[in-house]
N, C-alpha and C positions, 0 to 999 in steps of 0.2 A: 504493500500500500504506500510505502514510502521513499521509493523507487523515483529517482532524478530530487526529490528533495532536497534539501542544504540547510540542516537546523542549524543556526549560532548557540549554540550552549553557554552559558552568564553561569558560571559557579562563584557563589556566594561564600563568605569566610565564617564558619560554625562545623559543629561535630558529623552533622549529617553529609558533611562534605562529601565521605567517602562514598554516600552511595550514587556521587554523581559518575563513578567509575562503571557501575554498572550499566546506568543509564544509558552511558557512551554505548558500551557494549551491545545492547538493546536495540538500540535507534540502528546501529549499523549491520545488526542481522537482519532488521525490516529493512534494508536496503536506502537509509538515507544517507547521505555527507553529511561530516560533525565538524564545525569550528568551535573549537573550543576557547574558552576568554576565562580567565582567574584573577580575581581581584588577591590585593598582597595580602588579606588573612585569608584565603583558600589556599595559597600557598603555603601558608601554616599546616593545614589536615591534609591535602592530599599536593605532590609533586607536579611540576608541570610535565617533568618527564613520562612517569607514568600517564597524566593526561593524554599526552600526543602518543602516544606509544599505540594507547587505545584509541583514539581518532584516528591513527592514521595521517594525522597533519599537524602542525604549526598549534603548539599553546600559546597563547597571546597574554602576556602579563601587563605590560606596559606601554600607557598611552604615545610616551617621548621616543620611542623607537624610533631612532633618523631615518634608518631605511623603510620602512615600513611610512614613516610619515611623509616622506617627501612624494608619496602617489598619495597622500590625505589618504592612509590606511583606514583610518578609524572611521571615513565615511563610508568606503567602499565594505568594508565589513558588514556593518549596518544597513547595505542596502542591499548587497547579493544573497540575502540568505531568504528564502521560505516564512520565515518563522524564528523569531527569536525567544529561546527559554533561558527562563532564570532558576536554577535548581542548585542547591538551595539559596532561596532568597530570605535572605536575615531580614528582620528588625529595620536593620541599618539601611541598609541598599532600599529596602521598600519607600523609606521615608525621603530619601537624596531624591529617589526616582520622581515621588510625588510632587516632591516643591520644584523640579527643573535642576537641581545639580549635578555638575558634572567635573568632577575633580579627580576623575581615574576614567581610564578605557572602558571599563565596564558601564557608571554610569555616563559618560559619552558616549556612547554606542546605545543606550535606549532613549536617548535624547534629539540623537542626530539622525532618527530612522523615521521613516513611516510603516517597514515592515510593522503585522500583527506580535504581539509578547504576550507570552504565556509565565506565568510565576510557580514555582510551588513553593511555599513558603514552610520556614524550619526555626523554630526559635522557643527557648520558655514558655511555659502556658501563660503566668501572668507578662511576659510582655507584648504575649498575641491579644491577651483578652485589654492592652491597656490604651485606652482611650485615643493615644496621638498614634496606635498602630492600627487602630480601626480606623484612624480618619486618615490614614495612609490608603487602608484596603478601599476606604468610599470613595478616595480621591482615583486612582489606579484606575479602578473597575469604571467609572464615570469616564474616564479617557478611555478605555474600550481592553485593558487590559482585561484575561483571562484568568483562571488561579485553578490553580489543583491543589486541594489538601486545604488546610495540613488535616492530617489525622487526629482522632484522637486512642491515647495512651499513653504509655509509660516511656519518660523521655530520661536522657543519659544523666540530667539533673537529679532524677529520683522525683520528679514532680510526677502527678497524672492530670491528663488533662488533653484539648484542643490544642498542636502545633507542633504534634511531630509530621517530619516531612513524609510525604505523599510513597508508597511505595514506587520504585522504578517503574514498574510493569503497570501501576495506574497510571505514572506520569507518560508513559510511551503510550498507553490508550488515550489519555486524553488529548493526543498530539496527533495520535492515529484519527480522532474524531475530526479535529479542526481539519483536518485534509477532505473527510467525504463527505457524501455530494449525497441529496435528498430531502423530500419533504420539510423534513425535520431538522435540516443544515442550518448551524448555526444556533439551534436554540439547546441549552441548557434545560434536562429533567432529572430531580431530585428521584429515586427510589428508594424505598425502603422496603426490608422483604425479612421472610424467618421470625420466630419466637426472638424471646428475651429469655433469659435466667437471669433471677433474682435471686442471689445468695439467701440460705438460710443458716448455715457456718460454713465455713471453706471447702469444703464435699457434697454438701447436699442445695439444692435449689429448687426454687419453682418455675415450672416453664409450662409449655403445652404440644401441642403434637406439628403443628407447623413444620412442614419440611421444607418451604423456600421454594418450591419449586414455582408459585404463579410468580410470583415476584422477579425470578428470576428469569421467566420466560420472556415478563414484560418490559424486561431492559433490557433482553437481547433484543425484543420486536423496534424499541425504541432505536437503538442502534443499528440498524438495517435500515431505520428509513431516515439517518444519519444524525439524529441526536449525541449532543453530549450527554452521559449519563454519570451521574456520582450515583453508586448503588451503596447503601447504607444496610447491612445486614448484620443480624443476630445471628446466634451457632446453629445456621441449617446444615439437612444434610444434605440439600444441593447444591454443586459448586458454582459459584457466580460466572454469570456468560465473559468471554471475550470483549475486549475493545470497552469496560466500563470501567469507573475509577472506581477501584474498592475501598471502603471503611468499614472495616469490622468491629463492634462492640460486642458486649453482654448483656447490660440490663438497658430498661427503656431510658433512663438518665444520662446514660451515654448515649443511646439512639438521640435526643432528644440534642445534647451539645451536639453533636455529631451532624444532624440536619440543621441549623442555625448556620454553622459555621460554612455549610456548602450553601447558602442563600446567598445574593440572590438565584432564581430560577426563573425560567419561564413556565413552568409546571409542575408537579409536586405529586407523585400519585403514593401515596401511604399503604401498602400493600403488606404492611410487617402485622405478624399477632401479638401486638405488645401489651405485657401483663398489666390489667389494671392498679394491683399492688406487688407492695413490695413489703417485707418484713424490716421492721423498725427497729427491731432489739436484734439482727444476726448478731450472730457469736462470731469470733474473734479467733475461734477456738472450734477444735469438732465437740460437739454438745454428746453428753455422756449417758447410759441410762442409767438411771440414781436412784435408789427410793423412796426419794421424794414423789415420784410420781413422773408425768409426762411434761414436759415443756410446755412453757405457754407462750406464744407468737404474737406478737403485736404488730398487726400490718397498719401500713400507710397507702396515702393514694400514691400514685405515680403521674408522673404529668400529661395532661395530654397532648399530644403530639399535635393530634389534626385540628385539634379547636385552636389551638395558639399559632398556629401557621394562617389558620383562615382566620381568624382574629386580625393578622399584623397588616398594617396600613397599605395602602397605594404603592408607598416605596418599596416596601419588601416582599410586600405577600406576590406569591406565584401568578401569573394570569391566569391559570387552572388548577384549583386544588382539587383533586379525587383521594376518597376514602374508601374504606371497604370495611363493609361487614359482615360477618361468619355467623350466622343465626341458628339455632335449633326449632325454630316454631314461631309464626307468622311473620317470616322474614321479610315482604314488602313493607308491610306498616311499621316494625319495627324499625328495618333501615329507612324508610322515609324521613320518618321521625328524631334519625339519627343523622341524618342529612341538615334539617333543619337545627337542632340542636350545636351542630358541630361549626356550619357555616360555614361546611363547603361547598363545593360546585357540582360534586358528582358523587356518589356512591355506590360502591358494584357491591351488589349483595349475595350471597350464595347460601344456602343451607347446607350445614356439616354437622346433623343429627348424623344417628348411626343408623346404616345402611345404605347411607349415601357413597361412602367411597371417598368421597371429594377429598375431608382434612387426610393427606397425606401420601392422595393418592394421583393419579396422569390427566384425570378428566376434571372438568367442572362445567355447569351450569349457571350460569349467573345472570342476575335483573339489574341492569342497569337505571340507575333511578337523576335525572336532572329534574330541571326545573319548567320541564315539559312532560315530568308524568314518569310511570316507571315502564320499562321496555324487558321483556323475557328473550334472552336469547334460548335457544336449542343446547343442549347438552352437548361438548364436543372438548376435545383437548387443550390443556392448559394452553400448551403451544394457539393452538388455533385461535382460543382467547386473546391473549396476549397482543398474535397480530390483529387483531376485528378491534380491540382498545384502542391500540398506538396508532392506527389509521385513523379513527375517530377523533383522539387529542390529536392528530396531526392535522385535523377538518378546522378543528376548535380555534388552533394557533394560527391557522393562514392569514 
């Protein structure tokens, strides 16, 4: 797919540096050319030698290179390329980029381009969550800048949280997306797919039968008719499609930072079974059988995902939000009602009492309910679901 392309690759100075080696690696077995640029704390985590080694060509550290300057290198760079990526984009770089500075090659070279840039961004949790890095990420994304990631987990700090960097293999999908061509080119769709588990002590948990499989169909359909997709999944047992950018969590709290931090969207379809509680007292510890008797569990609510998406303003909230609900017994009314309730745009409803098959199984059945009434489709495969939806949202978004 990425065949005659030419990414400029921006490595950014932090620990995640090194997984811009792989990255290299990546991009050049999808068949694209890699210019590689290293600002002087990426020369700190990873070599320029090793960089070019794996590109194949020329690491560029320094903007004052006489030879390189005297053809005004640093414009030509910036204009021959496809696509420029920043992996890993710190904190720092994000902020120079936003106000216009340009005091090294790196950010002269996203300054002095009209090529598209894509970021994945890698830094501390509280300096992703801190107020002058989100008006970095508003500013960015407002000039037409992309983002992949960050993740959220466990970072080399010992933090947990939103802002570890993107895996390689999402950040090569999301680059594989901005290249194809379809309906859906161009626009950005949140997914969410799979259970949750909700610790009850460090072994045991609550979850539900969800095996990921619609959700996952419906980010592979999305991606076929060439959306970006960020797929947000709990521990299913089906493996996430090709070409989407994965974030994996556990419980809906992460699900929940996890879709935030991939907003904006153009769409948003919530397809995950996220638990409505969560246990408030888990143990710290595996919980013992005692003679005192049985444990007693204190749950809490968990947040909801789809009301506080379709809740958020103009600015943020998706052009389409879809929810779905998994019903045992009068599933139209109930999901209508939960349509209304929730305040979103669309709700695919299914029943997955027993005998149906459906929770966890290839087929599904499902009523799609808008604000034109509810619609029965015919019983037929997740797969075949998946694409009759994303043509639908792809009708919705034109």
């Amino acid at each position: 797919m990425l065949h005659d392309k030419r990414i400029l690759l921006i490595i950014g100075g932090g620990i995640a540096a090194y997984k811009s080696l792989e990255l290299i690696r990546l991009l050049r077995g999808a068949g694209a050319a890699v210019t590689p640029v290293l600002t002087r704390a990426a020369a700190e985590f990873v070599t320029p030698l090793s960089v070019a080694a794996l590109a194949g060509e020329k690491a560029y550290t320094d903007l004052f290179d006489l030879t390189d300057e005297a053809e005004m290198g640093h414009i030509q760079l910036s204009r021959v390329a496809d696509l420029i990526v920043v992996a890993p984009a710190t904190a720092d770089l994000m902020a120079k980029a936003a106000v216009g500075l340009a005091g090294d090659l790196a950010t002269t070279l996203l300054l002095a381009t009209d090529t598209p840039v894509m970021m994945a961004p890698a830094m501390n949790v509280r300096m992703w969550n801190h107020p002058a890095t989100q008006r970095s990420l508003s500013t960015l994304r407002a000039d037409g800048v992309s983002f992949v990631g960050p993740d959220v987990g466990d970072m080399a700090c010992g933090e947990h949280g939103p802002g570890r960097l993107a895996e390689p293999a999402a950040i090569l999908a999301a680059i594989q997306g901005h290249f194809r061509t379809g309906p859906l080119a161009g626009r950005h769709v949140v997914v969410t797919s799979g259970p949750t588990h909700e610790p009850i002590d460090p072994v045991r948990y609550i979850a539900n039968r969800s095996s990921g499989a619609q959700g996952a169909a419906i980010a592979h359909a999305l991606v076929s008719l060439g959306a970006k997709v960020t797929f947000i999944t709990g521990p299913a047992s089906v493996p996430p499609p090709e070409g989407v950018t994965v974030v994996r969590i556990e419980t809906a709290r992460q699900m929940r930072d996890a879709v935030f931090a991939a907003l904006p969207a153009d769409a948003g379809v919530f397809a995950a079974a996220v638990a409505d509680w969560r246990v408030a007292n888990a143990g710290t510890q595996k919980m013992k059988k005692t003679a005192g008797g049985l444990p007693t569990l204190a749950f809490a609510e968990n947040p909801d995902i789809l009301a506080e998406v379709s809740a958020l303003g103009a600015e943020g909230r998706p052009k389409l939000v879809v929810g779905f609900a998994a019903e045992t017994q009068d599933v139209t009314r109930l999901a209508t009602e939960k349509r209304t309730r929730k305040g979103c745009d669309w709700i695919v409803a299914n029943d997955v009492s027993d005998g149906t098959g459906i929770m966890g199984g290839t087929e599904n059945a499902v009523t799609l309910i808008t604000d034109h009434g509810a619609e029965d489709w015919p019983r037929m495969t997740k797969n075949e679901v998946a694409d009759r939806l994303a043509k639908r949202l792809a009708e919705a978004l034109a």
